[in-house]
C-alpha positions in Angstrom: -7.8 3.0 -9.1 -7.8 5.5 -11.9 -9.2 8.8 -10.2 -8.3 11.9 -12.2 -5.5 13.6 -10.1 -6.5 16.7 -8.2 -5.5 18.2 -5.1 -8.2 19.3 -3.5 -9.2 18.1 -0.5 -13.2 16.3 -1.1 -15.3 16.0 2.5 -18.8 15.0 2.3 -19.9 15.8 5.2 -22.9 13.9 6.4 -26.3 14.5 8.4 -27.1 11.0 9.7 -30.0 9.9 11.8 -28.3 7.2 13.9 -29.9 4.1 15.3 -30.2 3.0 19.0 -27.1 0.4 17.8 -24.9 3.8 17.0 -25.7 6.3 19.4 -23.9 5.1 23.0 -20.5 6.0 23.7 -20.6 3.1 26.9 -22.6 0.7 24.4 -19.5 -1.6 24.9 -19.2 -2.1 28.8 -23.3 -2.4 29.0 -25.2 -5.5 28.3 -26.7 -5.0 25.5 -28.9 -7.6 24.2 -28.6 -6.6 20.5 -25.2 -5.8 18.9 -24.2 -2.8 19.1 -21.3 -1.3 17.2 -17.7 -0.8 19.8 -15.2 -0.8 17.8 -13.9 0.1 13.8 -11.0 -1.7 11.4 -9.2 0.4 9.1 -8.0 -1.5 6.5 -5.7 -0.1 3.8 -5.2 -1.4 0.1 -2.3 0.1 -2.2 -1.2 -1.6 -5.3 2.0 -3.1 -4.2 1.1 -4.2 -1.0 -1.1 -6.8 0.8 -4.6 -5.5 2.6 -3.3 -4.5 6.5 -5.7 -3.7 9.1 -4.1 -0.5 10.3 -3.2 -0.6 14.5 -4.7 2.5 16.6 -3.1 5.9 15.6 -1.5 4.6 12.7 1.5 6.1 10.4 0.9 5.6 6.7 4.0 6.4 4.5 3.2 6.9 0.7 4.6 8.2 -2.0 3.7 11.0 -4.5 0.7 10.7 -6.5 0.1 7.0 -5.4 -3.8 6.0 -4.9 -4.3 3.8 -2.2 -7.8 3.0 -0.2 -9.3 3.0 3.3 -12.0 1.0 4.7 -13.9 0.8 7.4 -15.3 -2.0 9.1 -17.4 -1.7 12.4 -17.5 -4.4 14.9 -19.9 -5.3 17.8 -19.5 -6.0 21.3 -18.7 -10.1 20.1 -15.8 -8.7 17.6 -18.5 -9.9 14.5 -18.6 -7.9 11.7 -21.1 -5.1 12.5 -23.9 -4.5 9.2 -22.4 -1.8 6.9 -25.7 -0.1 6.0 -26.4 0.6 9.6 -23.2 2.7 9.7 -22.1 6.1 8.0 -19.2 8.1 8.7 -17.7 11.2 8.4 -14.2 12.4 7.0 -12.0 14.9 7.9 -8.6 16.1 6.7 -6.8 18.7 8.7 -5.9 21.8 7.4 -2.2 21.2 6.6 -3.6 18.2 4.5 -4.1 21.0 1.5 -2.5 20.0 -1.1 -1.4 17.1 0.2 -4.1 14.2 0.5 -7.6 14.4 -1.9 -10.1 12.3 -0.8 -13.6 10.5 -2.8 -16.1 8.8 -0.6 -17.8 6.1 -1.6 -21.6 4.2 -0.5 -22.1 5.1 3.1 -18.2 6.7 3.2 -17.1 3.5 4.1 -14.5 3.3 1.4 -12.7 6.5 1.0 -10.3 6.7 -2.2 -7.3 9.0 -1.5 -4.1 10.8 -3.7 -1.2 12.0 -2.2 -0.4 14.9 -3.8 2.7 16.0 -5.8 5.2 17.0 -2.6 6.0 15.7 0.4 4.4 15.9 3.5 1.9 15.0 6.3 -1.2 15.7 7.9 -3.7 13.7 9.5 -7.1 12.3 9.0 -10.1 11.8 11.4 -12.9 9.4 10.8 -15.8 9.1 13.0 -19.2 8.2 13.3 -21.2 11.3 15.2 -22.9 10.4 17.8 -20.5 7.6 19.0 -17.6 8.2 20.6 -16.1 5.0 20.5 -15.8 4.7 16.8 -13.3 7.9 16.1 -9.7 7.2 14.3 -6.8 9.1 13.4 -4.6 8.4 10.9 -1.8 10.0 9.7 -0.6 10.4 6.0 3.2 11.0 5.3 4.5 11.5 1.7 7.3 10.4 1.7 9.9 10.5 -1.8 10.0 7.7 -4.0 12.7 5.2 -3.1 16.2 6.3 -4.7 17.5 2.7 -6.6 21.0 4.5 -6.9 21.2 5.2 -3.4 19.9 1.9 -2.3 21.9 0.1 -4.7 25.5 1.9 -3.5 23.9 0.3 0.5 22.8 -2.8 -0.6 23.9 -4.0 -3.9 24.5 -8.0 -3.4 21.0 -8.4 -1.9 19.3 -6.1 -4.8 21.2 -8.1 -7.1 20.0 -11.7 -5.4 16.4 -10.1 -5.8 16.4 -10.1 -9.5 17.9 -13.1 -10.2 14.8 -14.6 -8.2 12.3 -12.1 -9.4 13.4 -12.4 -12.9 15.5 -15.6 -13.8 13.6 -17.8 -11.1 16.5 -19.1 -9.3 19.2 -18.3 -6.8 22.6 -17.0 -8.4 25.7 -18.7 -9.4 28.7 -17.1 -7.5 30.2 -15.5 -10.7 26.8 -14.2 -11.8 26.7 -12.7 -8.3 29.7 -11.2 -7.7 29.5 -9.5 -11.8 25.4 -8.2 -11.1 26.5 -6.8 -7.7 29.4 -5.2 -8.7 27.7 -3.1 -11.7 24.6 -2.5 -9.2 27.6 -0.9 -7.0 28.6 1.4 -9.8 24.8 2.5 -10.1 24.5 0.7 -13.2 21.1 -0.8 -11.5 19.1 -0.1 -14.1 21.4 -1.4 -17.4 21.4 -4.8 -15.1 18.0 -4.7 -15.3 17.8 -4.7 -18.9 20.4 -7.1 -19.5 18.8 -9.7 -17.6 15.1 -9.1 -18.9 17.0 -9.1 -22.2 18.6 -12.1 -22.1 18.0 -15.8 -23.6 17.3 -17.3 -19.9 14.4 -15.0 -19.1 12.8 -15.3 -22.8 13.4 -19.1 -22.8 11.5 -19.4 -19.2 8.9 -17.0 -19.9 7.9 -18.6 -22.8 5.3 -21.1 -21.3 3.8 -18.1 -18.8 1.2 -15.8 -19.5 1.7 -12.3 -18.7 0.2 -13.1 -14.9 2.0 -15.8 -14.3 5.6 -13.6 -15.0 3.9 -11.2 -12.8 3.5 -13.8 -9.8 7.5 -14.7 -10.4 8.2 -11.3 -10.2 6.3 -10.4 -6.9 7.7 -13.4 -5.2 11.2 -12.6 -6.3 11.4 -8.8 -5.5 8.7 -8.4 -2.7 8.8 -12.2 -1.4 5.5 -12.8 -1.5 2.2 -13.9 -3.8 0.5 -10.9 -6.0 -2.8 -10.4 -4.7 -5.0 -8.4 -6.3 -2.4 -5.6 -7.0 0.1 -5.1 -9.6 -2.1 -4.3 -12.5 -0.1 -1.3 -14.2 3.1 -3.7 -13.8 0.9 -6.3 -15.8 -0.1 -4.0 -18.4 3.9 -3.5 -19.1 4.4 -7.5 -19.1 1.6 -7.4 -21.8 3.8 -4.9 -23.9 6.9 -7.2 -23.4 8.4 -4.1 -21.4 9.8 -6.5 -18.5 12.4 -4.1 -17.5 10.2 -1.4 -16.7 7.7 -3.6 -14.4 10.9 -4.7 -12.7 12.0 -1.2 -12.0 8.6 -0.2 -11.4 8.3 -2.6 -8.5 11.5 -2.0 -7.3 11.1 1.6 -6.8 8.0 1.2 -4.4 8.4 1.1 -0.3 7.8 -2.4 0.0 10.5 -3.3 -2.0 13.1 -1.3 0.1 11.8 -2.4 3.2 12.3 -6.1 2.4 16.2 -5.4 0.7 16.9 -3.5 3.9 15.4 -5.7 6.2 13.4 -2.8 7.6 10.2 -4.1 10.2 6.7 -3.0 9.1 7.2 -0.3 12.2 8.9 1.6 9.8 6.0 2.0 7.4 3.3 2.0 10.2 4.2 3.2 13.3 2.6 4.3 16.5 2.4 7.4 18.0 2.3 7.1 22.4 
């Protein structure tokens, strides 16, 4: 996602014809012969994190200036994926979303691309087909800041400091290694110990035989505890420029990464409002 940044707020609004399939709010407790389209997935992609299909009413914390996508899936009465060219929909931002959120529709506004803007803040969006008033979501955007390493690494230093010797050396540490890493991590020396292990003779003798990708793979596992996706791609550009520290830092500056040092559940990121 390389959109130019801008904060204003982009709604196509659309004057659709629906079909018969589209235009029932009860289409779902009739018997309907043909599918019909009941119910909608909202799934959201962001570069450090695996897709999620967000729940009903969903929370979605991001950072400044971070690009992240929604997509919409429509389902029929069976739970099968309803045809996408039979379906268009329309976006709509609230009005303290100014400033806040931009959004760029795509095809039949299926795929929306957003950008937070440059403050925090939160506002909702509404998606909906018109017409059918079982396909209408809300979902609400909070900007949240960036994750402070120094304050996170004066909380939790030992398991930051575990982290990188698994994201970065590829193995668990030895107790002096430990105890040295978590003490300087303490002291809010985070980022020098970052730089000392990307630095050193271990991490250039085991990265020797791994392409740029395959560092990146050690890395996500490591730090995030989990396989890379399809994400990651301005952390792989830095691999490609030998700057390992500042894909490291990168990484460990995103939400994902503070959730899983602070053993926070994904309720924190994507809650539910009853």
């Amino acid at each position: 996602m390389h959109s130019k940044p801008s904060l204003t707020i982009v709604v196509l609004a659309l004057i659709v014809t629906l079909t018969p399939s589209t235009l029932s709010a009860d289409a779902c407790t009739e018997h309907w012969t043909d599918p019909v389209a009941c119910t909608v997935d909202v799934t959201l992609e962001r570069e450090e994190e695996r897709d999620r299909v967000l729940e009903e009413e969903a929370t979605v914390r991001v950072r400044p200036g971070e690009h992240f996508e929604l997509l919409m899936t429509a389902r029929d009465q069976e739970g099968d994926r309803f045809p996408s060219e039979r379906m268009l929909y329309r976006w709509e931002a609230d009005r303290d979303c100014r400033g806040l959120v931009s959004l760029e529709e795509h095809g039949h506004s299926s795929h929306v691309t957003a950008e937070a803007g440059p403050r925090p803040g939160s506002c909702d969006l509404r998606v909906w087909v018109p017409g059918n008033l079982n396909l209408d979501r809300r979902i609400r955007i909070e900007i949240a800041e960036p994750t402070d390493l120094r304050s996170l690494a004066r909380s939790h230093p030992e398991e930051i400091a575990r982290a990188m010797y698994r994201g970065i050396l590829g193995r668990s540490p030895d107790s002096r290694g430990l105890r040295n890493a978590t003490e300087e991590i303490r002291q809010g020396e985070i980022e020098q110990e970052v730089r000392k292990m990307c630095g050193s003779r271990e991490y250039a003798k085991r990265s020797r035989g791994l392409r740029p990708e395959g560092r990146l793979d050690d890395l996500y596992r490591g730090l995030l505890g989990r396989d890379r996706g399809r994400g990651g791609d301005r952390y792989l550009v830095r691999l490609e420029r030998g700057e390992c520290a500042e894909a490291v830092l990168g990484i460990m500056r995103s939400p994902e990464f503070e959730r899983r040092i602070t053993g926070a559940e994904d309720e924190d990121y994507e809650t539910h409002h009853h």
